[in-house]
KETIBA-674961 format. One record per residue (C-alpha): residue number from 1; residue in three letters; z, y, x. Coordinates in nm, 2 decimals, padded with zeros to 4 digits, m for minus. Layout:
<pts>
   seq   type       zz       yy       xx
   NUM    ALA        Z        Y        X
...
</pts>
This chain:
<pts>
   seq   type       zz       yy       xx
     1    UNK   m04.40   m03.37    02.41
     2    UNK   m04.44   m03.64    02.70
     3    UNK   m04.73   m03.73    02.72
     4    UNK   m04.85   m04.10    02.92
     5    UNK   m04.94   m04.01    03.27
     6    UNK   m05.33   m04.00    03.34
     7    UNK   m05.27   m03.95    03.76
     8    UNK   m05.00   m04.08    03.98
     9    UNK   m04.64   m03.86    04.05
    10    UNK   m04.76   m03.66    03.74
    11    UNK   m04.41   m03.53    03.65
    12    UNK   m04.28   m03.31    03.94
    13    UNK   m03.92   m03.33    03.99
    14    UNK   m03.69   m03.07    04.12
    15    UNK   m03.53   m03.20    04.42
    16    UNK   m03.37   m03.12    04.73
    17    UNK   m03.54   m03.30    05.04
    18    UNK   m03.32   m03.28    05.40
    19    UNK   m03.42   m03.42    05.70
    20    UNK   m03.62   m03.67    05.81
    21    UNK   m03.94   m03.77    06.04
    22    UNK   m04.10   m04.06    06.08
    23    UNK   m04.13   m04.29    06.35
    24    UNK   m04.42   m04.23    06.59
    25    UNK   m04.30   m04.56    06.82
    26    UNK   m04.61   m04.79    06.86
    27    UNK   m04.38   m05.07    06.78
    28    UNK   m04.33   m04.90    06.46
    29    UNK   m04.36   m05.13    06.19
    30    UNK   m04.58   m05.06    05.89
    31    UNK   m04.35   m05.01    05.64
    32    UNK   m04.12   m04.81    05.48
    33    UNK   m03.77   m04.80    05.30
    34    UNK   m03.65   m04.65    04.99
    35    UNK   m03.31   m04.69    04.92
    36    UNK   m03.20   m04.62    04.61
    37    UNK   m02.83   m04.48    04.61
    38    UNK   m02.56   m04.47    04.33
    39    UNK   m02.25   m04.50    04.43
    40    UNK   m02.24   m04.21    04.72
    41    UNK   m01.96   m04.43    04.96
    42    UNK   m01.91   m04.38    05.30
    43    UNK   m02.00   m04.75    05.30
    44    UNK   m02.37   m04.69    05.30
    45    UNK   m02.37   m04.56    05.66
    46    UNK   m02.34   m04.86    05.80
    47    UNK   m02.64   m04.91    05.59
    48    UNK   m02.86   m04.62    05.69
    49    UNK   m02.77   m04.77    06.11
    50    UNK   m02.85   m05.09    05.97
    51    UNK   m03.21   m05.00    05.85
    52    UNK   m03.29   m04.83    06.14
    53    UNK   m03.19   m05.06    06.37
    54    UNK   m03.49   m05.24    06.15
    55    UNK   m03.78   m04.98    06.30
    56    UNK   m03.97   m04.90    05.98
    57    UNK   m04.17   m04.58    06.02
    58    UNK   m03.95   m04.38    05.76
    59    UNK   m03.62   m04.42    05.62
    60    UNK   m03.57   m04.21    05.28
    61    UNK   m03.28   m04.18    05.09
    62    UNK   m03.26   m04.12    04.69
    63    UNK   m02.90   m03.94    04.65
    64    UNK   m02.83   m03.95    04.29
    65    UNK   m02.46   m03.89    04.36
    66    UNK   m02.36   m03.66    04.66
    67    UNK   m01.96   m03.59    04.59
    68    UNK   m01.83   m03.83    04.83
    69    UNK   m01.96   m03.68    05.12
    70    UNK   m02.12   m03.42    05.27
    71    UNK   m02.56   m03.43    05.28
    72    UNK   m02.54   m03.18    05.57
    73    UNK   m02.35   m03.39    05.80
    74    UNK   m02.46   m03.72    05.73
    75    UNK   m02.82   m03.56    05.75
    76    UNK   m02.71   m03.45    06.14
    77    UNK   m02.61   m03.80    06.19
    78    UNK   m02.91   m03.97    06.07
    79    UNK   m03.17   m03.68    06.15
    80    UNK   m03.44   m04.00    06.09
    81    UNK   m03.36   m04.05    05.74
    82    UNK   m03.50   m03.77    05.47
    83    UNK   m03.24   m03.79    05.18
    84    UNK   m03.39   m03.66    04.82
    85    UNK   m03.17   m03.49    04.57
    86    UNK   m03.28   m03.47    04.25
    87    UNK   m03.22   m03.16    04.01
    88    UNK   m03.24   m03.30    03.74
    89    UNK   m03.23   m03.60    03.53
    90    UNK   m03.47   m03.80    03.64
    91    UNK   m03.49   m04.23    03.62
    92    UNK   m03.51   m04.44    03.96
    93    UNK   m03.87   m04.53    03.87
    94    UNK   m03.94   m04.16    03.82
    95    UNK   m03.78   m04.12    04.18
    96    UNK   m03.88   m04.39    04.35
    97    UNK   m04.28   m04.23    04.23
    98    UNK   m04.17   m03.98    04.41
    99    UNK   m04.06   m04.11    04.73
   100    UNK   m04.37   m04.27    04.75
   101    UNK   m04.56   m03.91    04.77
   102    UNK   m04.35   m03.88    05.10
   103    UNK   m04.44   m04.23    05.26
   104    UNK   m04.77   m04.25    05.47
   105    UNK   m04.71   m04.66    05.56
   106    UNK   m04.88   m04.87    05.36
   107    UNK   m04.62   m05.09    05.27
   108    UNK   m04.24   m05.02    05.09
   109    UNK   m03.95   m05.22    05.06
   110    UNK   m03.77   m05.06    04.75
   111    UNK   m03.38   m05.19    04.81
   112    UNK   m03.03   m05.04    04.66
   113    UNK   m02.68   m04.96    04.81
   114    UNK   m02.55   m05.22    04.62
   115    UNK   m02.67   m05.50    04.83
   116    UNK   m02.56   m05.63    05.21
   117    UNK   m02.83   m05.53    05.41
   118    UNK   m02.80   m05.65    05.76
   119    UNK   m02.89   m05.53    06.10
   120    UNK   m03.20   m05.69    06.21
   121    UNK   m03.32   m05.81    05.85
   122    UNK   m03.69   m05.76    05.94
   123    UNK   m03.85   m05.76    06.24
   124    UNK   m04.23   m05.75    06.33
   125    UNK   m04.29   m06.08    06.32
   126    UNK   m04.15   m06.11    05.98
   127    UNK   m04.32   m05.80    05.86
   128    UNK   m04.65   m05.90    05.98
   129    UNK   m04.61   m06.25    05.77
   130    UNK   m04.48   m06.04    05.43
   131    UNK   m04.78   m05.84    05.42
   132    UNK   m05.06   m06.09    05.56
   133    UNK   m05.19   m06.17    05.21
   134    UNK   m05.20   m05.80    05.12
   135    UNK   m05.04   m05.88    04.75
   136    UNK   m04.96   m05.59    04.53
   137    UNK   m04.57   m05.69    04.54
   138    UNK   m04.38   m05.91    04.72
   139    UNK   m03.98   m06.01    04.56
   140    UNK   m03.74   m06.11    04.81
   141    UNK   m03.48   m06.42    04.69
   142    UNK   m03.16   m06.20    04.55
   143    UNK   m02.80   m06.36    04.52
   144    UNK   m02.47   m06.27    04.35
   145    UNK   m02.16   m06.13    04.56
   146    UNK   m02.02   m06.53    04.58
   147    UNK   m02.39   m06.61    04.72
   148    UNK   m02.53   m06.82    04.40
   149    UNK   m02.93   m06.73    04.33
   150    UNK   m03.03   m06.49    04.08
   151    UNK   m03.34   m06.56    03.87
   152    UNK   m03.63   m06.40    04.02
   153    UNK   m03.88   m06.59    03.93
   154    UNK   m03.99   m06.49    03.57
   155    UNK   m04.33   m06.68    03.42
   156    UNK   m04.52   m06.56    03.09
   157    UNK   m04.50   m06.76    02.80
   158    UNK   m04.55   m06.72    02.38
   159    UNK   m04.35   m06.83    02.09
   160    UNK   m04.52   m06.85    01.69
   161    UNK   m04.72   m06.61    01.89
   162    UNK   m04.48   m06.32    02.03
   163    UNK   m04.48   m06.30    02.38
   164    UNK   m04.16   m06.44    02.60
   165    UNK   m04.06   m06.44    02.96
   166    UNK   m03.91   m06.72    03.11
   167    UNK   m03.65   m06.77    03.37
   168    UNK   m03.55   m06.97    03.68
   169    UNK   m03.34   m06.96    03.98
   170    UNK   m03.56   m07.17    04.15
   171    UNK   m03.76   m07.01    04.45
   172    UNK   m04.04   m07.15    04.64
   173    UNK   m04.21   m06.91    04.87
   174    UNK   m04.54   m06.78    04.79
   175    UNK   m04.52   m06.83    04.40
   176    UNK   m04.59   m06.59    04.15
   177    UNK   m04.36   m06.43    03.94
   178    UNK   m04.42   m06.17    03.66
   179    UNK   m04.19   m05.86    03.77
   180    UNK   m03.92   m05.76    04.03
   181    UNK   m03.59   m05.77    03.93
   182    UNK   m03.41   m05.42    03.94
   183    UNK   m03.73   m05.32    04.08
   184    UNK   m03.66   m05.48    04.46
   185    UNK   m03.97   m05.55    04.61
   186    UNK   m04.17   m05.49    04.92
   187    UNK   m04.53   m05.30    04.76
   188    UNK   m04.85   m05.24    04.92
   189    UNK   m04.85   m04.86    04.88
   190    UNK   m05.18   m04.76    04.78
   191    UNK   m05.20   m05.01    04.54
   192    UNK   m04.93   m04.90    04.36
   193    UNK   m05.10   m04.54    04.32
   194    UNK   m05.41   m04.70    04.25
   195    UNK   m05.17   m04.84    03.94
   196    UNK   m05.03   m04.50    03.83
   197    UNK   m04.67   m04.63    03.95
   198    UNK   m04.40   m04.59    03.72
   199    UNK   m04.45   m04.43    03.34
   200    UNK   m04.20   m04.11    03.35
   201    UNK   m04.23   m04.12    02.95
   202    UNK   m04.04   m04.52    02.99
   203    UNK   m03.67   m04.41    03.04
   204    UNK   m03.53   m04.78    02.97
   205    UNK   m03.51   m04.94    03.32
   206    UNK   m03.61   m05.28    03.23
   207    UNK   m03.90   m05.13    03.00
   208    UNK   m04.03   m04.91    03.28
   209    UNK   m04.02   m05.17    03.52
   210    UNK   m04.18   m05.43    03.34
   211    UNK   m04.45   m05.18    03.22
   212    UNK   m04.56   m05.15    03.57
   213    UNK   m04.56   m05.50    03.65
   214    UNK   m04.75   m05.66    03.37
   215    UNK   m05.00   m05.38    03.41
   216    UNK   m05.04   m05.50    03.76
   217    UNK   m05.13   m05.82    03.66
   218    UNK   m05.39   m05.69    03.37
   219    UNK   m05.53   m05.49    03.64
   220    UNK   m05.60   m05.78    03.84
   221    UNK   m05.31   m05.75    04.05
   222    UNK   m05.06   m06.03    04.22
   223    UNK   m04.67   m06.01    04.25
   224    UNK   m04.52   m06.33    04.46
   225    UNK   m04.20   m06.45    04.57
   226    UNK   m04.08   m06.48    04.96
   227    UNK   m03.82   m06.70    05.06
   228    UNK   m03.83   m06.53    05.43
   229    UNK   m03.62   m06.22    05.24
   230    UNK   m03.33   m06.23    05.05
   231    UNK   m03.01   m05.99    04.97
   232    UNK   m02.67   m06.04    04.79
   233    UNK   m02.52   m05.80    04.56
   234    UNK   m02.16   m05.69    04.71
   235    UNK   m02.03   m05.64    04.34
   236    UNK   m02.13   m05.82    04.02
   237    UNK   m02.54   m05.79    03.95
   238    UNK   m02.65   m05.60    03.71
   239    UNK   m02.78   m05.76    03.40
   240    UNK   m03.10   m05.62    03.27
   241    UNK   m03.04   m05.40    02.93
   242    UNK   m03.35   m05.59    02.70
   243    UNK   m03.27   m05.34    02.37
   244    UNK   m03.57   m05.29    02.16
   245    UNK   m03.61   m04.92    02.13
   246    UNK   m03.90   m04.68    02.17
   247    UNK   m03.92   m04.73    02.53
   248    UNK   m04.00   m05.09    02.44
   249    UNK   m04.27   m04.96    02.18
   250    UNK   m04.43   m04.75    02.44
   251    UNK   m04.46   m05.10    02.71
   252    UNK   m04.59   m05.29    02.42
   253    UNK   m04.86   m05.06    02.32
   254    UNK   m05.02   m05.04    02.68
   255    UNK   m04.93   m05.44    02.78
   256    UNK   m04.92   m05.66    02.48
   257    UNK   m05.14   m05.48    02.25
   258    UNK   m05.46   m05.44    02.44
   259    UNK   m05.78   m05.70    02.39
   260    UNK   m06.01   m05.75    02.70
   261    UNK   m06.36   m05.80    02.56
   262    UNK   m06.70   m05.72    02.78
   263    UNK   m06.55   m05.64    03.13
   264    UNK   m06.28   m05.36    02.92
   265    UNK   m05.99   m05.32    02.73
   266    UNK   m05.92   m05.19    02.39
   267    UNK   m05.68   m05.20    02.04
   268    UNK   m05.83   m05.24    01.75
   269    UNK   m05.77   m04.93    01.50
   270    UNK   m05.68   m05.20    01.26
   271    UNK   m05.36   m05.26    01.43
   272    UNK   m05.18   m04.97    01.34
   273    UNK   m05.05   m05.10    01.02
   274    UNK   m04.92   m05.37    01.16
   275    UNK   m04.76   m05.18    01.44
   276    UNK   m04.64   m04.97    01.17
   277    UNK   m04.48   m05.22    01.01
   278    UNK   m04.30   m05.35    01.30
   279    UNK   m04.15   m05.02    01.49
   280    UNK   m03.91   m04.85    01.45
   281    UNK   m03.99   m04.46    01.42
   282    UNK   m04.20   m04.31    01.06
   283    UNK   m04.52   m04.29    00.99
   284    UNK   m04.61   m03.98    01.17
   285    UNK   m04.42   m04.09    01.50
   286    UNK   m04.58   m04.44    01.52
   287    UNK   m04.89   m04.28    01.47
   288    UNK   m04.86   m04.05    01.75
   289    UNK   m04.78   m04.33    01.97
   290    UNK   m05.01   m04.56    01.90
   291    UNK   m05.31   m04.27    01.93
   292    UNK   m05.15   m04.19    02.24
   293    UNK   m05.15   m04.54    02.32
   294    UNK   m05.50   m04.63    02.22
   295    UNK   m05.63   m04.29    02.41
   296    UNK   m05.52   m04.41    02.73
   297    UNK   m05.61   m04.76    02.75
   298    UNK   m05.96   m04.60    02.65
   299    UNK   m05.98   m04.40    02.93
   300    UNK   m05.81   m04.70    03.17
   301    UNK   m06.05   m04.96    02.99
   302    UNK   m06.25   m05.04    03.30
   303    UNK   m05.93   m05.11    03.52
   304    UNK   m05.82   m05.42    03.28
   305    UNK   m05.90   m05.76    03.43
   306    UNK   m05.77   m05.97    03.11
   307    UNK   m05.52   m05.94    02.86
   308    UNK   m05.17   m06.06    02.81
   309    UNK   m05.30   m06.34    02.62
   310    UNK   m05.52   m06.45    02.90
   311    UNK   m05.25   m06.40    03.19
   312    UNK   m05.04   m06.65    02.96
   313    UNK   m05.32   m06.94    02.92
   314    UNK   m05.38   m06.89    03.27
   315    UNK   m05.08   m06.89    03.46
   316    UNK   m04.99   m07.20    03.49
   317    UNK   m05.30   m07.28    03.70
   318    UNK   m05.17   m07.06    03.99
   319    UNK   m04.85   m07.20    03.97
   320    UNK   m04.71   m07.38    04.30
</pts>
């Protein structure tokens, strides 16, 4: 039975790790890369002399799929770089957790194989102004493969009271936006601990990233948009899978239900039955998760800043 993590990392992974050592230059710059790989081409080592060409202080590689090519050799080639193999199933939320345990910086740029990432993309100057406001996450501008924007800038809103996210390809640098899409982003490391990182027991992407990154913002948290950082997809984007499902059941319970009353957070036992009558598991399984549920927003009570209902009826008072 999965249980909702109390502590950061709390599922251990089997893996494989190879290589890698991080950069002791002075001129190192204070961040870090994970790369998240899925398609295991030869491609991607113009990648890896791409990103360090870049000078972060360490370079890791999540290999999901290793039968194009040989770990050993590229490893020799790219003796920098620390590639991770998982041995077992294990989502990119689960794994980027993980990667994080490896990172000493205290800033990482989560990016994917999937995108053109150029030599040169980030340089000190450029890091130094990305991290200067010290923001939980900052989301780069993302475009298609014909260069068109992608929406990344996603706003709270409600409708006859259920709670909606709204959309826009419109970017303006420094603005906030509620999550980051496919979960690109630079984070400030230790704040991302601090948050738990991603919930192992959330195996729907978009559920387990959007868990994170509305809990960021009930924990008093920021996530902004830069227009100094942007990527293209080389093939078609991927478009987020929104199916309600238990994963979505397990967000809601720790993001929409909660109430912030007297500096804490809480759900009122007398929601049950109308969580009940709104999921879709039995009695007994709604039950477990919503004990589960109300358990560990009691223990996490004093890390809430406001509620979902608050972040909505204030957001627009931050907007740019």
């Amino acid at each position: 039975m999965n249980h909702i993590p109390s502590i950061f990392n709390q599922r251990q992974i089997n893996r494989t790790l190879v290589g890698g050592r991080k950069n002791e230059s002075p001129d190192a710059l204070n961040i870090s890369v994970i790369l998240l790989n899925h398609s295991g081409s030869h491609f991607k080592l113009h990648v890896f002399e791409n990103l360090l060409a870049c000078n972060f202080q360490s370079i890791i590689s999540i290999e999901n799929d290793v039968t194009n090519f040989s770990i050993d050799e590229v490893s020799r080639r790219f003796p920098a770089i620390k590639f991770v193999i998982p041995l077992e199933k294990a989502t990119d939320g689960e794994m980027i957790n993980l990667a994080m345990s490896e990172i000493t910086s205290d800033y990482v740029l989560v990016l994917r194989d999937d995108l053109y990432i150029p030599s040169g993309f980030i340089l000190s100057n450029l890091a130094e102004r990305l991290t200067a406001e010290n923001v939980y996450c900052v989301v780069p501008r993302l475009m298609d493969k014909n260069k068109n924007g992608l929406s990344t800038h996603f706003s709270p809103g409600a409708e006859k009271s259920h709670f909606v996210i709204d959309s826009s390809f419109v970017v303006k640098d420094g603005v906030r936006t509620l999550y980051p899409s496919n979960y690109i982003a630079l984070y400030n490391r230790k704040k991302f601990i601090k948050l738990g990182g991603f919930d192992y027991t959330i195996k729907s992407p978009y559920w387990q990233n959007l868990d994170l990154a509305i809990r960021s913002w009930l924990f008093g948290e920021e996530t902004k948009l830069t227009t100094m950082l942007q990527f293209s997809y080389l093939e078609d984007a991927p478009v987020e899978d929104k199916t309600i499902n238990m994963d979505y059941l397990k967000y809601y319970l720790k993001n929409e239900m909660p109430v912030y009353k007297n500096e804490g957070a809480f759900i009122k036992s007398s929601a049950f039955f109308n969580f009940y009558r709104h999921s879709c598991c039995g009695y007994i399984e709604a039950r477990r998760q919503f004990n589960q549920a109300k358990n560990w927003i009691e223990k996490n009570k004093s890390e809430y800043k406001m509620d979902l209902q608050t972040l909505i009826q204030t957001w627009d008072q931050y907007e740019k």
